[in-house]
C-alpha positions in Angstrom: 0.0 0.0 0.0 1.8 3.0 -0.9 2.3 5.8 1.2 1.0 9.3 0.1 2.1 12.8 1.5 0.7 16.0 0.4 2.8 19.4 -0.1 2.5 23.2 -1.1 -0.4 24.4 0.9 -0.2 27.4 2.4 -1.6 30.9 2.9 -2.1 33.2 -0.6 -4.5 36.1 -1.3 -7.3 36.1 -3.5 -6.2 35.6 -7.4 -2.8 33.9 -6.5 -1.7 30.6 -7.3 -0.2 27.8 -5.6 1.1 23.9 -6.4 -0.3 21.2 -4.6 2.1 18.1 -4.4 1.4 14.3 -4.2 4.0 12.4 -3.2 4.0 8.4 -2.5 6.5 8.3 -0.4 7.3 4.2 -0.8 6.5 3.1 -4.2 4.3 5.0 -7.1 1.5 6.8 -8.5 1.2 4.5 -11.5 -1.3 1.7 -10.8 -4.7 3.8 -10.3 -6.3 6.9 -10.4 -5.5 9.4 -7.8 -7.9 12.2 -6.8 -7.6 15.6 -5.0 -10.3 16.3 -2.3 -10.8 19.0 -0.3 -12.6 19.5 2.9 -13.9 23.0 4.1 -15.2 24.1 7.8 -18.5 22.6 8.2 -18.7 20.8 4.9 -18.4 17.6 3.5 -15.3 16.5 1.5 -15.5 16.8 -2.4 -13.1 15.3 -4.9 -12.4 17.8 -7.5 -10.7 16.6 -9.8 -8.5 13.3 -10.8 -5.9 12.0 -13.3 -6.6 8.4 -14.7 -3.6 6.0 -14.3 -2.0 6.5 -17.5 -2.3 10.5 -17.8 -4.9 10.5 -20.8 -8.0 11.4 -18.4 -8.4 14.2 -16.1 -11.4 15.5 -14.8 -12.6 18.9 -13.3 -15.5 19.6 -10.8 -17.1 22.9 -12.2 -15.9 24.8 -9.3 -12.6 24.4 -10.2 -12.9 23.9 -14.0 -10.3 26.6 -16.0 -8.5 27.3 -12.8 -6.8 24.3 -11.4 -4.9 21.8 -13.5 -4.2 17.7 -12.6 -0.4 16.4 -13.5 1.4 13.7 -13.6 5.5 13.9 -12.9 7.2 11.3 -15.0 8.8 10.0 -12.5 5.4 8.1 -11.5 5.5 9.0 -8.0 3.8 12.5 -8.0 1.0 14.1 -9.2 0.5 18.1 -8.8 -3.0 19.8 -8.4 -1.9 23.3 -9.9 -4.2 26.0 -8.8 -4.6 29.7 -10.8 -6.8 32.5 -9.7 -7.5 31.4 -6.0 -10.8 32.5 -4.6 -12.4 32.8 -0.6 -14.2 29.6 -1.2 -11.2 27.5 -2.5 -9.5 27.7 1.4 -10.1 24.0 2.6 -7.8 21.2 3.6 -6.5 19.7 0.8 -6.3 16.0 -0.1 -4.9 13.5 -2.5 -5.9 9.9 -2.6 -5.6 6.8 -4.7 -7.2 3.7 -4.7 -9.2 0.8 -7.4 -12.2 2.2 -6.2 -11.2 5.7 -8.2 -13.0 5.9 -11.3 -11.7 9.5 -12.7 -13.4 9.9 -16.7 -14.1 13.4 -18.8 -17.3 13.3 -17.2 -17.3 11.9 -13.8 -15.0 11.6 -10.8 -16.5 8.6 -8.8 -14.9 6.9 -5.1 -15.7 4.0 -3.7 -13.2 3.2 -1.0 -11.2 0.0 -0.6 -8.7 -2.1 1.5 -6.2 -1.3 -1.0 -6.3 2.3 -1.2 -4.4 5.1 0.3 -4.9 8.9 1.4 -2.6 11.4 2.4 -2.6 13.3 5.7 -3.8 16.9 3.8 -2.3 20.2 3.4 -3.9 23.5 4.2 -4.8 26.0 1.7 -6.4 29.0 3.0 -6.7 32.2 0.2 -7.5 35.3 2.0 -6.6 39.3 1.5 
């Protein structure tokens, strides 16, 4: 079960940018999907948005669509959430999982949790002037 740590959070005012980091830190990235959550004060986590094992699928919650952008590093043992424009509503804690219950298309972004996946601990993001 690989080991996932999450990076690059951090305090920016409104219309800033930052790069979120996903990092298995004992073995890689490569065998499923991995997804970015985030959970705000009061509110349920939401993924949104997730990279299909092989790169050629990424997906966008409409919140988010235009702004942030899902990557893969080749090195197969990160994948980067970067994040353009930051608003108020984006400040949450910020997380990254993967897992064969992660079904990431053009369309949908669907989780179904199992033995074998694996979440990271979460990194703050907070955007305020």
């Amino acid at each position: 079960q690989v080991q996932l740590v999450e990076s690059g959070g951090g305090l920016v005012q409104p219309g800033g940018s930052l790069k979120l980091s996903c990092t298995a830190s004992s073995g890689t990235l490569d065998f499923y999907a991995v997804g970015w959550f985030r959970q705000a004060p009061g509110k349920q986590r939401e993924g949104i948005s997730c990279i299909s094992a092989n790169a050629a699928t990424v997906y966008y919650v409409e919140s988010v669509k235009g702004r942030f952008a899902i990557s893969r590093n080749s090195d197969k043992k990160t994948v980067y959430l970067h994040m353009h424009n930051l608003r108020p509503e984006d400040t949450a804690e910020y997380f990254c999982a993967t897992d064969p219950g992660l079904m990431c298309t053009a369309g949908n972004f669907s989780f179904k949790g199992t033995e074998f996946g694996s979440w990271g601990q979460g990194t703050q993001v907070t955007v305020s002037s």
